[in-house]
C-alpha positions as semicolon CSV with decimal commas, in nm:
position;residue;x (nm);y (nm);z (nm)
1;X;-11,493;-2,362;-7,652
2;X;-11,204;-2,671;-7,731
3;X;-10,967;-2,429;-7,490
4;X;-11,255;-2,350;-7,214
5;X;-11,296;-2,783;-7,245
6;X;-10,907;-2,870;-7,240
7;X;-10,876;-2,616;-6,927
8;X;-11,185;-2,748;-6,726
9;X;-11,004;-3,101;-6,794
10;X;-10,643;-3,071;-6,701
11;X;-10,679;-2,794;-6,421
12;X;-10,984;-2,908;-6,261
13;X;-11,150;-2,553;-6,293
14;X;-11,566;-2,570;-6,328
15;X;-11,636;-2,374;-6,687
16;X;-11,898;-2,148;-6,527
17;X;-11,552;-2,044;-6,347
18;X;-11,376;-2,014;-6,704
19;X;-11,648;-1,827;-6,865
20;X;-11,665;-1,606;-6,557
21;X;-11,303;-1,488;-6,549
22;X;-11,265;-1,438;-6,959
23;X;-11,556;-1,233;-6,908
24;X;-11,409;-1,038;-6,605
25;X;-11,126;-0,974;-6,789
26;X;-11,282;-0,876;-7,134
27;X;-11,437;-0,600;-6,855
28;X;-11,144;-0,468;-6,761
29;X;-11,016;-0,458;-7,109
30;X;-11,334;-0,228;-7,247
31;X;-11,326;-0,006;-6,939
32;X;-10,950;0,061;-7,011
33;X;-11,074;0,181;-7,423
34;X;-11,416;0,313;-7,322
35;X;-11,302;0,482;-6,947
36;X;-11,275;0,299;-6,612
37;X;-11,569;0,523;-6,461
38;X;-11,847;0,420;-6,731
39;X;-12,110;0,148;-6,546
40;X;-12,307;0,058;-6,875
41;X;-12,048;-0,167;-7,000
42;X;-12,150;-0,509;-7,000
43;X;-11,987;-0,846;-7,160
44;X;-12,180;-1,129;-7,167
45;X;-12,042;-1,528;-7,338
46;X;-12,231;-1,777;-7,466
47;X;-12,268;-2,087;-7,266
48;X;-12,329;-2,258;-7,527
49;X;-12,157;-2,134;-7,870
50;X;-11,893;-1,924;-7,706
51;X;-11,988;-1,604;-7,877
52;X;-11,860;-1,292;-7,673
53;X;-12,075;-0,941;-7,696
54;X;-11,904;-0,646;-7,535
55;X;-12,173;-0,368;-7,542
56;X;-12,182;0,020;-7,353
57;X;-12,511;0,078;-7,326
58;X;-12,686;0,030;-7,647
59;X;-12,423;0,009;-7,838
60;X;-12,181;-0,295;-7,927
61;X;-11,829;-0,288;-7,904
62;X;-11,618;-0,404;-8,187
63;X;-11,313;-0,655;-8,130
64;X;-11,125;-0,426;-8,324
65;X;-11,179;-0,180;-8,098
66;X;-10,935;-0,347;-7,890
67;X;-10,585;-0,265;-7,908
68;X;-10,295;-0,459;-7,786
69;X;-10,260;-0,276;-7,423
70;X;-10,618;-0,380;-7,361
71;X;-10,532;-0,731;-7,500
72;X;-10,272;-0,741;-7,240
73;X;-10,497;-0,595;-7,001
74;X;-10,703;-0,921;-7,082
75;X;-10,448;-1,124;-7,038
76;X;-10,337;-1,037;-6,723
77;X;-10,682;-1,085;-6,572
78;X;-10,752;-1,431;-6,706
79;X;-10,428;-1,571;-6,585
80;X;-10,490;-1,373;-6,248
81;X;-10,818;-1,524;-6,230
82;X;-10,688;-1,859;-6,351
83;X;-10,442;-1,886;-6,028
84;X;-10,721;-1,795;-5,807
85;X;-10,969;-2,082;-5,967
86;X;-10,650;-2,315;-5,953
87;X;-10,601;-2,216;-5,556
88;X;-10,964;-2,274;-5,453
89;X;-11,002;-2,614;-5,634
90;X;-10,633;-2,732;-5,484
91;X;-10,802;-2,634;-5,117
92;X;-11,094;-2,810;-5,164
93;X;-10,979;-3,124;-5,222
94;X;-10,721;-3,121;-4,995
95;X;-10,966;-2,969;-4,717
96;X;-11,139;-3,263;-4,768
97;X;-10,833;-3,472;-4,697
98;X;-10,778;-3,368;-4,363
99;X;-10,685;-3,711;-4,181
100;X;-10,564;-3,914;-4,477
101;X;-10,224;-4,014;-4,579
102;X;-10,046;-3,841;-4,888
103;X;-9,800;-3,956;-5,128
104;X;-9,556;-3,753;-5,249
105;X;-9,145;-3,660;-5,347
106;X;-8,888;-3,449;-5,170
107;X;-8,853;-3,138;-5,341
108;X;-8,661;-2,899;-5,128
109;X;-8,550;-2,819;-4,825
110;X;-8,620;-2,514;-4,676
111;X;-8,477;-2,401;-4,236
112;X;-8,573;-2,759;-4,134
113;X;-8,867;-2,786;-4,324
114;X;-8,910;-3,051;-4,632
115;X;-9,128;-2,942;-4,889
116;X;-9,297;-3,243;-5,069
117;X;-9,438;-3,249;-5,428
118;X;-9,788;-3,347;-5,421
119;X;-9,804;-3,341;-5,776
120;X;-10,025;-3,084;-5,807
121;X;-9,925;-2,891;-5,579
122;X;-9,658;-2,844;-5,263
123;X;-9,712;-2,922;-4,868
124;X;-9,490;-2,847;-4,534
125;X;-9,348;-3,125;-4,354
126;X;-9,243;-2,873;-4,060
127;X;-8,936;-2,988;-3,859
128;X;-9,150;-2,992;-3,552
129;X;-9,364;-3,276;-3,733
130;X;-9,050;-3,497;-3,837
131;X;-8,950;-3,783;-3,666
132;X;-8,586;-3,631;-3,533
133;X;-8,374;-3,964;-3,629
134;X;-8,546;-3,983;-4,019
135;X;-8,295;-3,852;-4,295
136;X;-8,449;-3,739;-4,647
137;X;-8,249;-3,644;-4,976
138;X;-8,398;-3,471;-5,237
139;X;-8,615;-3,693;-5,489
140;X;-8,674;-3,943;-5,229
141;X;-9,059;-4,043;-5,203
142;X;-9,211;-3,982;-4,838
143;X;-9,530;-4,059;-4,701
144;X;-9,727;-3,823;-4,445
145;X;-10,027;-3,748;-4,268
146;X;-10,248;-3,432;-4,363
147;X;-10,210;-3,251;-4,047
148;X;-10,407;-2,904;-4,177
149;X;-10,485;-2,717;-4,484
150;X;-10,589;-2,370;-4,496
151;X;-10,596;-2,050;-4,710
152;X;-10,297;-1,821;-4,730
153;X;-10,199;-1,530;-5,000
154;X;-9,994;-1,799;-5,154
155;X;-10,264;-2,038;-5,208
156;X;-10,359;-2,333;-5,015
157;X;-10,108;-2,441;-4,743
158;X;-10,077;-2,798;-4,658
159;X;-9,925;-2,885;-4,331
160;X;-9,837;-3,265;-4,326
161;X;-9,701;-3,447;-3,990
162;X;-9,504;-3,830;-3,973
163;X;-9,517;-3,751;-3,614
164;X;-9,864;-3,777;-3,523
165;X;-10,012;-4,048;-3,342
166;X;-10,294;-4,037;-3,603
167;X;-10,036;-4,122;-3,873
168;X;-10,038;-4,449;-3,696
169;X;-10,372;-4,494;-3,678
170;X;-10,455;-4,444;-4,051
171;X;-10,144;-4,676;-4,133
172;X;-10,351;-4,903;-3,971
173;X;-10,666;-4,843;-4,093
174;X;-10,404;-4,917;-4,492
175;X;-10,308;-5,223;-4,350
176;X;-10,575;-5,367;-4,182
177;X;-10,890;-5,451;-4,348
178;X;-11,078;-5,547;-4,032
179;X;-11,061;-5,204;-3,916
180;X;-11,163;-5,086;-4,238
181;X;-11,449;-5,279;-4,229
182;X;-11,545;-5,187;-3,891
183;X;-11,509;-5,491;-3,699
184;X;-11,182;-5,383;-3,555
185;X;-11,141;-5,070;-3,331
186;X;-10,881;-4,856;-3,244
187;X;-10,957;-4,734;-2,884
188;X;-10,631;-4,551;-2,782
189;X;-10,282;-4,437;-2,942
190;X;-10,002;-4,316;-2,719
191;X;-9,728;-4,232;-2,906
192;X;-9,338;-4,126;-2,881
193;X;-9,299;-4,115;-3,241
194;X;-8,959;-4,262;-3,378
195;X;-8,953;-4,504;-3,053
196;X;-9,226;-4,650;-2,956
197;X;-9,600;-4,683;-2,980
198;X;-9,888;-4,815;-2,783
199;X;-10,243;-4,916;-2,978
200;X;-10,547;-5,036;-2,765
201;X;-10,763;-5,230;-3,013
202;X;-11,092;-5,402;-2,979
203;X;-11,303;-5,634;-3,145
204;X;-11,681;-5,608;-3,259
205;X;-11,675;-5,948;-3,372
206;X;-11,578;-6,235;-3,041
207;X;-11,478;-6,469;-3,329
208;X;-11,227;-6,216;-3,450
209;X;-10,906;-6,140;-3,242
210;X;-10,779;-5,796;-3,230
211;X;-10,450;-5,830;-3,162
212;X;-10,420;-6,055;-3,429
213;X;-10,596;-5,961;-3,684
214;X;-10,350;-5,598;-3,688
215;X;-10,026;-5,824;-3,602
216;X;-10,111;-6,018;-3,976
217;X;-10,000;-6,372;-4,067
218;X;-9,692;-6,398;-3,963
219;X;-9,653;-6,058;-3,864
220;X;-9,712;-5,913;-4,209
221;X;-9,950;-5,620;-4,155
222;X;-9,703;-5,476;-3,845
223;X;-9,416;-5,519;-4,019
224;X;-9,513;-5,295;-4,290
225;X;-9,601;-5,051;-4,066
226;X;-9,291;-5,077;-3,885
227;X;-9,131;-5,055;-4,196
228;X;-9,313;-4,734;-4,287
229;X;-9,148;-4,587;-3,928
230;X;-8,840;-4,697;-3,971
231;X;-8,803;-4,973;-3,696
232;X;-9,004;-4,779;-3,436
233;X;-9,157;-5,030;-3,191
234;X;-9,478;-5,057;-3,217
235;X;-9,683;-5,262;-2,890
236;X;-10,115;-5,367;-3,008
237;X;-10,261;-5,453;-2,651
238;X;-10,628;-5,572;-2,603
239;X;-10,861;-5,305;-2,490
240;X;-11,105;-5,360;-2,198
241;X;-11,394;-5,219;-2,011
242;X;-11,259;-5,329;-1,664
243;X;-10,986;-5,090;-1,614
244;X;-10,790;-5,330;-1,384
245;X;-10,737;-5,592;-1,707
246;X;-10,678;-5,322;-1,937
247;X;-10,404;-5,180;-1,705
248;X;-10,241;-5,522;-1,711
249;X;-10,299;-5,561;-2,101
250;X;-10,143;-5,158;-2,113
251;X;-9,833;-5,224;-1,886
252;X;-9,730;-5,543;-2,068
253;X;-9,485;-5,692;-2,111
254;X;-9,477;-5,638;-1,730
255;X;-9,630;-5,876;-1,483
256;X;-9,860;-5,684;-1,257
257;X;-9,889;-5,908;-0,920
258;X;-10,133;-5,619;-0,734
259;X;-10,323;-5,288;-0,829
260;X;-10,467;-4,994;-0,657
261;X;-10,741;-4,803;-0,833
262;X;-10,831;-4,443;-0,740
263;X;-11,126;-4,409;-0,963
264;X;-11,179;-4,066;-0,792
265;X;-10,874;-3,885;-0,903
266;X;-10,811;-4,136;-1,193
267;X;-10,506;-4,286;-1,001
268;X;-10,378;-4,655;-1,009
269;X;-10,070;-4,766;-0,798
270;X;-9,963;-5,071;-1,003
271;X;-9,766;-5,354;-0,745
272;X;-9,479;-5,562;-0,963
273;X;-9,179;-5,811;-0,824
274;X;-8,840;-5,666;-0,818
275;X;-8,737;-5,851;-1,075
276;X;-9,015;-5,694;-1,321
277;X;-9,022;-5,306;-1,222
278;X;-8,744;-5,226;-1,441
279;X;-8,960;-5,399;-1,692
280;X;-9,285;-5,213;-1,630
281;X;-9,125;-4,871;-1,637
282;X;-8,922;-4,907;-1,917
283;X;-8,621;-4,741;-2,092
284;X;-8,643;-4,378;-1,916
285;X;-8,946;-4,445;-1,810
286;X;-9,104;-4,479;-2,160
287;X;-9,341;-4,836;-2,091
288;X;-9,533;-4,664;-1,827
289;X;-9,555;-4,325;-2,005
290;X;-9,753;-4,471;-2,273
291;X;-9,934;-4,714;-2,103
292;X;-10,037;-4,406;-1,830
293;X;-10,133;-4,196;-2,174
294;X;-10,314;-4,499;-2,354
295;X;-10,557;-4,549;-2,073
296;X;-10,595;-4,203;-2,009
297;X;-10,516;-4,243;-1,582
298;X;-10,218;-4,153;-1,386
299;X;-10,016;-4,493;-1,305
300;X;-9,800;-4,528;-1,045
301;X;-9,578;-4,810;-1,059
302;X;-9,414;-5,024;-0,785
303;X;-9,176;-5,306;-0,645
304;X;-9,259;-5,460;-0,379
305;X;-9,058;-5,392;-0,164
306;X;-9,086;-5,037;-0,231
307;X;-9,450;-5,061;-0,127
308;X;-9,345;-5,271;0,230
309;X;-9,125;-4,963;0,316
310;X;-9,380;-4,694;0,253
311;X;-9,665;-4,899;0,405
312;X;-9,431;-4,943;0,771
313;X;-9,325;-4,583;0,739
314;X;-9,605;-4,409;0,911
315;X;-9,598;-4,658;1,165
316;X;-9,199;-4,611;1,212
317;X;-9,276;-4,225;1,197
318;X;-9,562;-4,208;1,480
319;X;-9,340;-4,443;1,727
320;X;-9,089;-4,203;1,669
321;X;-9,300;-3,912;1,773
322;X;-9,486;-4,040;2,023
323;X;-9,299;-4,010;2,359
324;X;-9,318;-4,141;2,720
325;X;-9,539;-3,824;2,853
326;X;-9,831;-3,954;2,578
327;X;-9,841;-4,235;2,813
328;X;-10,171;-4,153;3,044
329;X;-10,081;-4,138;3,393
330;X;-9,758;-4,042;3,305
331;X;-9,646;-3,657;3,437
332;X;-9,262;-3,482;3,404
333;X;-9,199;-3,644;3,774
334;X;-9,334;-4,005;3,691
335;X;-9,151;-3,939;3,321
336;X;-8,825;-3,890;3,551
337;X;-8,888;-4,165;3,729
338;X;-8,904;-4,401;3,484
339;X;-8,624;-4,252;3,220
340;X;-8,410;-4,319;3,572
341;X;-8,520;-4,637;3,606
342;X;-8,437;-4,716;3,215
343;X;-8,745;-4,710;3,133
344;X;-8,693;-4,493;2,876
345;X;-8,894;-4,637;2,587
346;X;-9,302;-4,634;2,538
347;X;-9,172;-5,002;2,358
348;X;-8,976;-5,098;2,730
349;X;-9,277;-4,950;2,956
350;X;-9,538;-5,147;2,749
351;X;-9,327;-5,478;2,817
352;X;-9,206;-5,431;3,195
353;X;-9,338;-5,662;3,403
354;X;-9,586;-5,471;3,654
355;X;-9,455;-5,601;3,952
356;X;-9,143;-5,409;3,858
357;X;-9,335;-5,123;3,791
358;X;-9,489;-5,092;4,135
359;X;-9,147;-5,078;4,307
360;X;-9,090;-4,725;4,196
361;X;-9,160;-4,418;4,325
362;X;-9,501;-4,272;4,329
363;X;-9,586;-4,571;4,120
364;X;-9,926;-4,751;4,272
365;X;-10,096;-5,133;4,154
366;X;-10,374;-4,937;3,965
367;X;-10,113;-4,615;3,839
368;X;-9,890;-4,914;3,672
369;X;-10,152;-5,115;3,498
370;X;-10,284;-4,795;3,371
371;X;-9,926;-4,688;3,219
372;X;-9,883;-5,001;3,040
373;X;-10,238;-5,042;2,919
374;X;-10,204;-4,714;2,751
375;X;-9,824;-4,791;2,637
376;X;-9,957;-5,090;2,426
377;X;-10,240;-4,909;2,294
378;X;-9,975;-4,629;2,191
379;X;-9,822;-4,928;1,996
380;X;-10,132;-5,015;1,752
């Protein structure tokens, strides 16, 4: 009973469990003496003194009955059944930590992988879950996010990420008391882990700022975080209900001077000065990546003169393809006429005086101020 105590204590294992598995084994061990095919072999323990019967049928079976292959039958059993216990009560609590942050040390290595000590047990930090630039030696302490856990011939296998934008978000949730509490609310993470990350937060509470209460005195709380990233830049906009002001909060530091919203297709078309595009799209493109992923629309962004030239091109485009014979009253003879006359232009025809228009060929009062009436109306 002191042994089925001191187990339930320092391995976590329930003592129905322990009394269940001696007695599973203590099986196994009769059927091997008695014969594996006999059914009326029972052993039953004592919850309460620890007593063990072993009986076949009627009859009790003597401990000395047992010889030492059937002790080592025994033996084999409990410590199979042991691991098993040990397995199941490792995967439940770390089921149940799906989503929070473990502590742990570097054990080994193993293709790209780091295996961390957990203490009780081991976890994967798979290379497609590191951040690329972080370095580890063996021994050095690491913390992670619980990515997964699930069941595997091994035992429980514990998948942990420093990648995922959720790592952020609990990091947060460490630092940040208001968002423990509630009052604070992270809306949106976009992440490009080991660069740069963009939080949309919100506030419950109007008398409590967002922004500042996860930027800390000073910049305390962030710096810890950033810290905990190794310098990767971390940007905590304002959320808000009116997409147009979140955009602006999303794209900052970037001054927005017009938008476009598509609310349709979940387009925006955001309208910056020269001097600020480079800004707004940032390093290879990476500002208005995250911003487009934090808000969850497709941004387009925009200098202004950019947006003059693709505004005027249509216009350029249909004056281009619009000739002379779109001009009503204007046939291939009265086309020849004109093109002779240099006229050769729907821009020319629309600004020729009519008087001069009248003096050629085939040309009446009424057939010119019909030409250039429809010649201006050619040109918008």
């Amino acid at each position: 009973m002191t042994i089925i105590d001191s187990l339930e204590r320092e391995r976590g294992i329930s003592r129905e469990v322990l009394f269940e598995a001696i007695e599973s084994a203590l099986l196994s061990a009769a059927k091997r003496i008695l014969g594996k095919d006999r059914e009326d072999i029972s052993v039953k323990i004592s919850r309460e003194t620890g007593e063990i019967e072993v009986s076949s049928g009627d009859k009790k079976v003597d401990s000395a009955d047992f010889g030492r292959i059937a002790a080592q039958t025994a033996k084999q059993v409990i410590i199979q059944k042991l691991r098993e216990a040990e397995k199941d009560v490792i995967y439940e609590e770390y089921h149940h930590k799906v989503g929070a942050i473990a502590n742990g040390l570097v054990h080994r290595f193993e293709k790209g992988n780091i295996i961390v000590d957990l203490g009780k047990t081991e976890a994967v930090l798979p290379r497609s879950e590191q951040i690329q630039k972080e370095k580890y030696n063996q021994g050095d302490r690491i913390r992670a996010y619980i990515l997964d856990v699930s069941k595997s011939s091994h035992g429980p296998q514990i998948i942990l990420s420093r990648k995922s934008p959720d790592f952020v978000r609990k990091l947060f949730e460490l630092e940040v008391p208001e968002i423990m509490d509630g009052i604070v609310e992270i809306k949106s993470i976009a992440r490009e882990s080991g660069e740069r990350t963009k939080v949309a937060v919100y506030s419950k509470d109007e008398k409590v700022d967002p922004v500042g209460s996860c930027v800390g005195m000073r910049g305390t709380r962030v710096k810890d975080i950033v810290r905990e990233l190794h310098g990767e830049r971390i940007d905590i906009v304002r959320w808000n209900d009116d997409m147009e002001t979140y955009l602006k909060n999303a794209l900052s530091p970037a001054e927005i001077k017009k938008i476009k919203i598509d609310r349709e297709n979940k387009k925006i078309e955001a309208i910056v000065k020269e001097d600020q595009l480079s800004i707004g799209i940032g390093k290879h493109g990476q500002n208005v990546r995250l911003a487009s992923r934090l808000i969850g629309w497709e941004i387009d962004i925009r200098g202004e003169k950019e947006t003059k030239e693709k505004a005027e091109a249509p216009l350029e485009k249909a004056k281009k393809e619009i000739t002379i014979l779109d001009i009503k009253g204007v046939g291939k003879k009265i086309e020849k006429v004109l093109r002779e006359a240099g006229l050769d232009s729907i821009d020319k025809i629309a600004s020729v005086d009519m008087s001069e228009l009248v003096k050629l060929e085939g040309i009446g009062k009424k057939a010119a101020e019909k030409i250039i009436a429809s010649a201006k109306e050619l040109l918008g």
